[in-house]
C-alpha angles and dihedrals in degrees: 000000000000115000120223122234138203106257111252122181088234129031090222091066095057090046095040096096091051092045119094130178126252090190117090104207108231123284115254131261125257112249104247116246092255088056093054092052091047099056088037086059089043087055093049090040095052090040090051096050093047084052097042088050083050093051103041088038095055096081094055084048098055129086106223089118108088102257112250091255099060094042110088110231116234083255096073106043087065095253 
């Protein structure tokens, strides 16, 4: 008995989810010595510089200037 299949423009779309590979691709490389230093200093680079934005930025970020509502302008005080 023949069985009847879906029309499909190539043969291999209908098989690709029963095909399966035999061939293992190759393992990968091992990063050198010299590749593993250099991401390591890009880590600590990009992690200094966040820390560094963080401590320069925190005075800007803190409220130990009066805020603008509570200081008197010079127009009230009659100058």
């Amino acid at each position: 008995m023949i069985r009847r299949r879906e029309p499909v423009p190539f043969a291999f779309v209908a098989e690709a989810d029963r095909f399966r590979s035999n061939v293992t691709p190759p393992p990968r490389e091992r990063a050198s010595f010299g590749q593993m230093a250099g991401r390591w200093l890009l880590g600590l680079t990009i992690i200094a510089g966040l820390a560094g934005s963080l401590v320069i930025g925190m005075p800007a970020l803190s409220s130990d200037q009066p805020s603008p509502e509570t200081q008197q302008s010079q127009a009230t005080d009659g100058h």
